[in-house]
N, C-alpha and C positions, 0 to 999 in steps of 0.2 A: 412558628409553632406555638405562639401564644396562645392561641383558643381552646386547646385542653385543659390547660393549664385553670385558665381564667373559669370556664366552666366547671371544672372539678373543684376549684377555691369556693368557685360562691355555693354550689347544688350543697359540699359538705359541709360546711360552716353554717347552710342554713338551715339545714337538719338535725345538726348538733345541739343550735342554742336555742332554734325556732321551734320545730318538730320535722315528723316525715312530708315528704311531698309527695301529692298521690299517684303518677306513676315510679316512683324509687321508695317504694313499701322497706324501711329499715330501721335494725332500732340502734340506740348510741347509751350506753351506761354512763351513769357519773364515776367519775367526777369529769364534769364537760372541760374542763380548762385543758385536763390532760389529752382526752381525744381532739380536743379542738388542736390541742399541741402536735399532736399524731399527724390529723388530718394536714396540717400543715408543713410537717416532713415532705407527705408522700407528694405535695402538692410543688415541692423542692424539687424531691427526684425526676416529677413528672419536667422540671423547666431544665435538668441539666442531665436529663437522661444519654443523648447524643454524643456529649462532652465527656462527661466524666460517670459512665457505665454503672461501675463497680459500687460508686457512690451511690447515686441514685437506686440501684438496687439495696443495698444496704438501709437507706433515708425511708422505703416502702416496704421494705419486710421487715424492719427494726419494730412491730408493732408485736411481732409474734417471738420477738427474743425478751421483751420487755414484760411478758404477760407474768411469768414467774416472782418476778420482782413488783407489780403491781397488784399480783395473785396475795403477795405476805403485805402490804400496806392496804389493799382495801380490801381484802376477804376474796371474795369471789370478785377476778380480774376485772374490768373495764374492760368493756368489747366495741369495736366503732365497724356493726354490724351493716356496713350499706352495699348497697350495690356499685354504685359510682368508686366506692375504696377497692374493690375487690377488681372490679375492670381495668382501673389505671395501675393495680398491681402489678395484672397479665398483661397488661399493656407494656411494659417497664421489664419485667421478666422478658416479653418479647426484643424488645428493644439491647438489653444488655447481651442475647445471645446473636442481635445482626452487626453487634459494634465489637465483640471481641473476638480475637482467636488466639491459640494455643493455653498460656499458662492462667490466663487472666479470663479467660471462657470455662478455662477447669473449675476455678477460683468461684466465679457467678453460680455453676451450678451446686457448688458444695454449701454456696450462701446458703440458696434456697430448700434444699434440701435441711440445713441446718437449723434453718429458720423454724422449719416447720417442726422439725421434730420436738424443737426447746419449746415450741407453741404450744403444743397440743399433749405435750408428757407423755403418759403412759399413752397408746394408744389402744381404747379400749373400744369394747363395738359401737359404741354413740359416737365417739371421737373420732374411727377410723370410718366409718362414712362421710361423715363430712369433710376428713383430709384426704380421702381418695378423690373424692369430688373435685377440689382445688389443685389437689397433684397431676389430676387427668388435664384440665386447664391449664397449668403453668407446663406441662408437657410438651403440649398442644402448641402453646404461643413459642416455647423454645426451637423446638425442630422449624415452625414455620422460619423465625430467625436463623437459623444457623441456615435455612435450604436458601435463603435471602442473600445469604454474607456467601455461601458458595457458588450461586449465581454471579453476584457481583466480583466475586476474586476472580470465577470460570471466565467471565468479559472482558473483566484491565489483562487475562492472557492470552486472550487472542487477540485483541488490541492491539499488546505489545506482538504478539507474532506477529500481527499484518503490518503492524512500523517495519519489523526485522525485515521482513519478505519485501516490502515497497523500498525501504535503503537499501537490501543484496540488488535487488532488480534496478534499481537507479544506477545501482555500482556497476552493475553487467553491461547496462546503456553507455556509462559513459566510456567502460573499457573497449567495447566495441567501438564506439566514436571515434574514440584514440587511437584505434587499432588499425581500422580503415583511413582515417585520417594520415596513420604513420605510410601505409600502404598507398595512396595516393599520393602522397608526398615523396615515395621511391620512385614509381614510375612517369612522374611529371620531370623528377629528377632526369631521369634516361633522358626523356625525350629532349630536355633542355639541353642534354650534354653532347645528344646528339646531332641538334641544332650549331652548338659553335663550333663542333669539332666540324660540323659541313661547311659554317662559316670561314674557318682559319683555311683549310683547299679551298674553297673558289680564291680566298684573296689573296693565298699564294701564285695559282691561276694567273688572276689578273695581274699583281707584281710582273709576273714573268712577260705577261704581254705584254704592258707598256712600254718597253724601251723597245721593243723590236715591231709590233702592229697593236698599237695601242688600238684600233677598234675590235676587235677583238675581248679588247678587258673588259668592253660590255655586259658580254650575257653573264661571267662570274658572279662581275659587280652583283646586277641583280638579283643572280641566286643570293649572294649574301646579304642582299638588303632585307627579302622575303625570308629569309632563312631569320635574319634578326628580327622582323618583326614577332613571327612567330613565339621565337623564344624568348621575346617581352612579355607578350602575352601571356607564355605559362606561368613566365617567372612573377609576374602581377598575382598567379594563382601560389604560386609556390612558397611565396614570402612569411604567411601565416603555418606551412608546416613545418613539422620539428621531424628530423628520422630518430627513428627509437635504436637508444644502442646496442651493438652489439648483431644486430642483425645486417647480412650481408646483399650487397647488390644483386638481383636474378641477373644471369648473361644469358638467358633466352632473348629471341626479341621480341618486342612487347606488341600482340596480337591486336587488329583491328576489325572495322566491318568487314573488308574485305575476305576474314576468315572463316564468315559466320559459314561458309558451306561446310568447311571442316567441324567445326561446332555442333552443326544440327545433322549431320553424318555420326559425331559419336552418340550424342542423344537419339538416333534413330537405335543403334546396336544398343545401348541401354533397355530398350523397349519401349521409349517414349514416338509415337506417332504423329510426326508434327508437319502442321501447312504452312510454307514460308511465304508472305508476302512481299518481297525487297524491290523499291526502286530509289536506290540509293547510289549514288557512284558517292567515291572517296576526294572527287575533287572541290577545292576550296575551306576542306574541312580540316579545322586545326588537330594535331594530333590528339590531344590531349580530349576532347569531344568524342575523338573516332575512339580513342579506347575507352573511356568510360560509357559508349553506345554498348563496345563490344562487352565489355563485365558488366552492366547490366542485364543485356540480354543471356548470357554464359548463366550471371546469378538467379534469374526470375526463373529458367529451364533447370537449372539444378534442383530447387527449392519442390517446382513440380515436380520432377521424378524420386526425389525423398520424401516430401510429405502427401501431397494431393492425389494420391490413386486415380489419376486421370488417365480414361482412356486416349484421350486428343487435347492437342494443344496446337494454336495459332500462333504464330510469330510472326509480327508485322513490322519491318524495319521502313521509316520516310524518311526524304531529304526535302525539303523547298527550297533550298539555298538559305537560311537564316536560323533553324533547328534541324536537329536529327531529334525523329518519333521512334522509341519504342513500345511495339503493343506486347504484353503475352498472357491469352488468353488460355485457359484450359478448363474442362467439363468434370472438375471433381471433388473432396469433398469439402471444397472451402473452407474458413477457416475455425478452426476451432475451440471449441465452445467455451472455453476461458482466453478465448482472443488470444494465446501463447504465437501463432503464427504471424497475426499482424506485429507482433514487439520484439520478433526473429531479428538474430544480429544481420542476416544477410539482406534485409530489409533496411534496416538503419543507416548499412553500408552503401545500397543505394540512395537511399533519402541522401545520404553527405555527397554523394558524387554530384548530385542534382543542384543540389543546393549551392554549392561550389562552382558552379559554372549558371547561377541565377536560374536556374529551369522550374519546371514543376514537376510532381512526381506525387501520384494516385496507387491506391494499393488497398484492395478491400474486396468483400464478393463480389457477384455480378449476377443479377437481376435471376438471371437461368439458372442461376447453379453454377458453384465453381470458383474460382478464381482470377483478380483480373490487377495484372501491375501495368501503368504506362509513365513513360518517362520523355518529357522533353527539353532538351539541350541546346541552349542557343549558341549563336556563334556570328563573330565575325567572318566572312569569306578569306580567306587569304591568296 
């Protein structure tokens, strides 16, 4: 911001000791040493006007506190009548009312006010035209300052609320994360515990047949073998959760595809109107896949009858032997207009089940109108 500066140094200093320049018509009284002094104040305030306000206000109206006092040593005051002195005033006036607030903005305006009045004395009708003229100016450039300094404080707070709003909302992701996370980590539980508790009978089982028709201890053996693989397998999943404490085991038992009639039975009495596609059997399918098919689908049908006003909705359950697909499509009003339903905890919840067993997992409008989640789960056969 050196170029005001550097331009109001040379234009006033050249008018002072040279003469006027012909577009800045002004005149400069003797003794020039002193307005040259002046001039060089405000040429001060104009470099540290940003920094230090109050000063530079002071350094640019100090010319109209000083008149008094050069009023009694040179007769009729010394005046540094220019245009360029009078701009970088209101310039600097503006400037100390977009850099201060509270005590220290009270402070700038009593300067100026004060300044002026010690300027100009009595204020008589030749005097009070001409400071009504300059008060209307330094008015002027105040208000634009202060509307400046309330925009700019009105910014850094909403700023600061979208930080506030973007951390709560980080906070809410990862609580959900954790939450689901602790919740997957219950029911992988079950199903591991249900695995060796089948384990420990068949090898009882087979114990028993050995000493008396040991062919026989075969088909046990087997179930316990497939029985343990299985519950390596979850347990490979299970290693990374934590259960949250204090919360208790469910002793229902833990719902699969093969429920989904029941499912889309209570969503029919709900009001929701739904077409099933299923060609899925349950065989080969690890447990822990078969139930995170069945909450997914549970949760995408939920979401539709609470948020989406949809008259229909599709449910498309596949098997190929290698994933289980879930589709769920529905006709309504997609999602909404600050995107709140795509960063829905029951969404996240799926996104982890997905992710946790390597799958992928889509969730966005659809082309028609509407709503469309699809999730797919890979898997070892068992």
């Amino acid at each position: 911001m050196a170029g005001p500066v550097l331009v109001f140094t040379l234009t006033s200093q050249y008018e002072i000791w040279v003469g006027p320049l012909p577009l800045l018509a002004g005149t400069v009284s003797d003794p020039k040493l002193v307005m040259s002094a002046v001039a060089a104040a405000i040429s001060v305030g104009l470099a540290i006007r940003l920094r230090y306000p109050l000063l530079a206000l002071l350094l640019a109206m100090g010319l109209f506190g000083l008149k008094p006092i050069l009023n009694h040593f040179f007769g009729k005051g010394p005046d540094l009548n220019l245009f360029e002195a009078f701009l970088s005033q209101v310039f600097i006036v503006y400037s100390t009312a977009a850099h201060t607030t509270g005590r220290r903005a009270y402070a700038g305006a009593a300067m100026i006010v004060a300044f002026q009045l010690i300027g100009y004395g009595p204020l008589l009708p030749g005097a009070l035209n001409q400071a009504f003229g300059e008060w209307v100016f330094y008015a002027i450039s105040w208000a634009l300052g202060k509307t400046l300094r309330y925009r700019e404080l009105r910014g850094d707070r909403l700023e600061a609320r979208t930080a506030e709003l973007e951390a709560q909302r980080e906070e809410q992701i990862q609580a959900a994360v954790t939450d689901e996370r602790a919740r997957i980590a219950r029911e992988l539980h079950d199903i591991v515990a249900h695995s060796v508790s089948l384990m420990v009978l068949q090898a009882g089982a087979a114990r028993q047949a050995l000493d008396r028709e040991p062919e026989k201890a075969r088909t046990p053996l087997l179930s316990v073998e497939a029985a343990g693989r299985s519950a390596m397998s979850e347990l490979r999943r299970l290693v990374s959760m934590l259960r949250q404490p204090g919360q208790e085991d469910e002793l229902s038992p833990q719902p699969s595809l093969c429920h989904l009639n029941l499912l889309v039975a209570q969503m029919r009495e709900a009001g929701l109107a739904i077409d099933v596609d299923e060609s899925c059997t349950q065989d080969g399918i690890p447990p822990g896949v078969d139930l995170s098919a069945y909450r997914i689908a549970q949760e995408a049908l939920t979401n539709v009858l609470k948020h989406a006003g949809a008259a229909h909705v599709g449910l498309t359950v596949r098997c190929d032997g290698a994933a289980v697909e879930v589709t769920v499509e529905d006709d309504g009003r997609g999602p909404s207009a600050d995107g709140s339903l795509l960063g829905g905890h029951g969404l996240i919840g799926m996104r982890e089940r997905v992710s946790l067993f390597g799958g992928h997992f889509e969730a966005g409008a659809r082309s028609g109108g509407g709503f469309r989640v699809f999730a797919r789960l890979p898997y070892e056969p068992t």
